[in-house]
C-alpha positions in Angstrom: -75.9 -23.7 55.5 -73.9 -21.6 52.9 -70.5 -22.9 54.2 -71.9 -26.9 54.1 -73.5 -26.0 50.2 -69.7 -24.6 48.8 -67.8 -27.6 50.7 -70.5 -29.9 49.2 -70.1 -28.4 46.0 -65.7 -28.4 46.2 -65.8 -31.4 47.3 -67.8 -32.8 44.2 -65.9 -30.5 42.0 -62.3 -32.1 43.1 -63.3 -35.7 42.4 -64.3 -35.0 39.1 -60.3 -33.7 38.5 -59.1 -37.6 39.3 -61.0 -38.6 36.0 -58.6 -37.2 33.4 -56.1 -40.4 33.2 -54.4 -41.7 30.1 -57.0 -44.5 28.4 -54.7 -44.9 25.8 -54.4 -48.7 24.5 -51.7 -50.2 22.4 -50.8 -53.0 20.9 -47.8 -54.9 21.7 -46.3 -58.0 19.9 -44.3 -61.1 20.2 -43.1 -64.1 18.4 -42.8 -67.7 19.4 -40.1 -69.6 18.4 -39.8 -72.8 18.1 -36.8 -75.0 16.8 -36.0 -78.7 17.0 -33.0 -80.1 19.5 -30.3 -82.0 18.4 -30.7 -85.5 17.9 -34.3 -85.0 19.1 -37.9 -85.2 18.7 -38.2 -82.4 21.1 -38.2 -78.9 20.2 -37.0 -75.9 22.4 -39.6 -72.8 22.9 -38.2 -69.2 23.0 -40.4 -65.8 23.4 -39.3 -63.0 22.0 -40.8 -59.8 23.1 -38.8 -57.1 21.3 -36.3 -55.8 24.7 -33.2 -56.0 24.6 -30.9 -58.8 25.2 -27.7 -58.8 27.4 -24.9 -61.2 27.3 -25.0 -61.3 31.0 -28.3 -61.3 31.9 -30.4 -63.9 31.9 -33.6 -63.9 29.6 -34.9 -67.0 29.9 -38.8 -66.9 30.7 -40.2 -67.4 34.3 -43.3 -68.3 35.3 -45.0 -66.5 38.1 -43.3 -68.4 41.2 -39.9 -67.6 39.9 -38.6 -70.7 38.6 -37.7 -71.4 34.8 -41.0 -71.5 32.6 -40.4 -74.9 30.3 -42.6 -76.0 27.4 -43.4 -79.8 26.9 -44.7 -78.9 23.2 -45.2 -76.5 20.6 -49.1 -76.3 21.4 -48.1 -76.4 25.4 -46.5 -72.6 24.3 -49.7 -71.6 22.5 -52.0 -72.6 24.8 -49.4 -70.6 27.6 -50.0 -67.7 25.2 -53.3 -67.8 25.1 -53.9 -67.9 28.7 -52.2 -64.6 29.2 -54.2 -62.9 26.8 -52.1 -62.7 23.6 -53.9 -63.4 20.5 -52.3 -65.5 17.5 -51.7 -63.2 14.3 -50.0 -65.4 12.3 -47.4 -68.4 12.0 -44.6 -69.3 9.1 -41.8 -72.2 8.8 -38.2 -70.9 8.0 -36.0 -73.4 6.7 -32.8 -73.8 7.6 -30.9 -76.7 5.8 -32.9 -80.2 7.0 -34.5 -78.2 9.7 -37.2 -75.6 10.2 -38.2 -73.2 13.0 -41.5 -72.6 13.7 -42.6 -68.6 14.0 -45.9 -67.6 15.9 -46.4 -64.1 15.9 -48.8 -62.9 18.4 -50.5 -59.3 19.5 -51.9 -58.2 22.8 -53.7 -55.0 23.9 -52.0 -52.8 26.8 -52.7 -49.4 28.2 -50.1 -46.9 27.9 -49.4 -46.4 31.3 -48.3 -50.1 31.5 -45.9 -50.2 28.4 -42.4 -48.4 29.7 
């Protein structure tokens, strides 16, 4: 009975060692830009998340199934946005001669652990 008591009582003792993970949450942000096409009404979308950019590599977002991700409008991106979870901060016009781009700026919550 003593042996089946202090394996009882290890055992319960070791699971409460796997509770001690990072809960950390931070918040991450991006910006939506959008800017009109030449000799267009259409605009082209681009999502900048703060990594990187190579030359050679393509950056271009994808949606899940791999293929090129393309916005029909501004408010298609936004609404793409929002179904991921990224909440709108805040959104200014820069002009550049006759045309202006469009910024979004938007913020999402992350745990640490998923933020490399």
């Amino acid at each position: 009975m003593k042996k089946i008591f202090i394996l009882v009582f290890v055992l319960q003792a070791s699971l409460g060692a796997f509770a001690q993970t990072n809960t950390t949450i931070i918040e991450q942000y991006c910006q939506v830009i959008a800017s009109p096409r030449l000799l267009s009404n259409k605009v082209t979308i681009s999502i900048d998340f703060g990594e990187e950019r190579s030359f050679w590599a393509d950056s271009r977002l994808k949606s899940y199934d791999g293929k090129l991700k393309k916005f029909n409008t501004i408010i298609d991106a936004l609404n793409f946005m929002g179904k991921e979870g990224w909440l709108f901060i805040n959104a200014y016009p820069v002009s550049t001669g006759n045309t202006e781009v469009y910024h979004f700026a938007f913020k999402k919550l992350f745990p640490i652990t998923e933020v490399q």
